[in-house]
N, C-alpha and C positions, 0 to 999 in steps of 0.2 A: 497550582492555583485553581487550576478546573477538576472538580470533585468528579470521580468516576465511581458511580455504584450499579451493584445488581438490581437488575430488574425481572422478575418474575413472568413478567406478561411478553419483553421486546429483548431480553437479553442484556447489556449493557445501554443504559440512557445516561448522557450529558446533562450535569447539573448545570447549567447556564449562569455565568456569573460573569461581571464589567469587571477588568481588571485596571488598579485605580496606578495614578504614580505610587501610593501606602506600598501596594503592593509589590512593585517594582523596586521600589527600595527596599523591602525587607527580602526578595529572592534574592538582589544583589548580599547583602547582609549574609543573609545562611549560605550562600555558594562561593561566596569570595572572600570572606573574613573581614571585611573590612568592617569599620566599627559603622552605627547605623548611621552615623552623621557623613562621614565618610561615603556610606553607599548613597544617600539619599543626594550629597553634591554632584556625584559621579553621573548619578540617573539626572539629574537637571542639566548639567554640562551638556551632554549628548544630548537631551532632548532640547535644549535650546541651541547646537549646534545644526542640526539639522533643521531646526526654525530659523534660524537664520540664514542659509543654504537658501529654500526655499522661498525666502523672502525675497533674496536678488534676484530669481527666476532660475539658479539652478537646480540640476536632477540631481538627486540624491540615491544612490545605488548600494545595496546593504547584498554580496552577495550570501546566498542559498536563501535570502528572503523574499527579495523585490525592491522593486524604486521607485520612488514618491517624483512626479512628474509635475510641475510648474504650465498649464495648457491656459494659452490667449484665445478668450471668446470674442469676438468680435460685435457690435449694434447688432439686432436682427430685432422682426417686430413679432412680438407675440400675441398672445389672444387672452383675455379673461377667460376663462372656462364660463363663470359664474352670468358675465353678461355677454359676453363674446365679441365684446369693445377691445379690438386693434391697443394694444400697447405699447410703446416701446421699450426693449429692452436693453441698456447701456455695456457699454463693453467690459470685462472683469477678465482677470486672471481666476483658475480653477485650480486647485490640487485633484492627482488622481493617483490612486496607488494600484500599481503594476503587480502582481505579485510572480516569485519565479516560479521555474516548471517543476523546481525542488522543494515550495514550499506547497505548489499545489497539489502535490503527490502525496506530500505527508499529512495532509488534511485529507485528503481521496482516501487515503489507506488507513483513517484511525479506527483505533478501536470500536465505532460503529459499526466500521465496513463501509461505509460511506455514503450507508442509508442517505436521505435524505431529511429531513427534521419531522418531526411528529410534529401536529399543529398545537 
């Protein structure tokens, strides 16, 4: 799904692309046989399994990937940047995604080398 071309000037640059659910369900489709309608229940299932997971507060742990953590913020008062009028901020649950030291390595070691992004 992420297009990898020669670059003349930097060597190999990353074509930047938002990978959609479309997407997800057509890798499913070419890698697994199943028919598209088939892959595209398969990729909903799981993604609404894991929204659901999350919804009741638990962590969800996918391993060599990382895990999508459920975090209680609590009131605290904040500040308008804009007027610098004291706000209150109300309490929320937060998602955060962890990711693991297997998947951080293979992003460290891709084919850039792990440049950093050109602007």
């Amino acid at each position: 799904m992420i297009d990898w071309h020669g670059s003349p000037r930097a060597g190999l640059a990353m074509t930047r692309k938002t990978i959609t659910r479309a997407d997800l369900c057509e890798a499913v489709y070419q890698k697994v046989g199943l028919s598209r309608t088939e892959s595209a229940t398969l990729v909903e299932l799981v993604l609404k399994e894991i929204t659901d997971c999350l919804e009741r507060g638990e962590t969800v742990k996918l391993s060599s990937f990382g895990s999508f953590v459920v975090r209680k913020k609590g009131q605290r008062i904040g500040r308008n940047p804009k007027t610098g009028k004291e706000v209150p901020i109300s309490p929320r649950r937060v998602m955060v995604f962890k990711p693991s030291a297997i998947l951080k390595q293979r992003i460290n070691s891709g084919p850039d080398g792990g440049e950093p992004d050109e602007p």
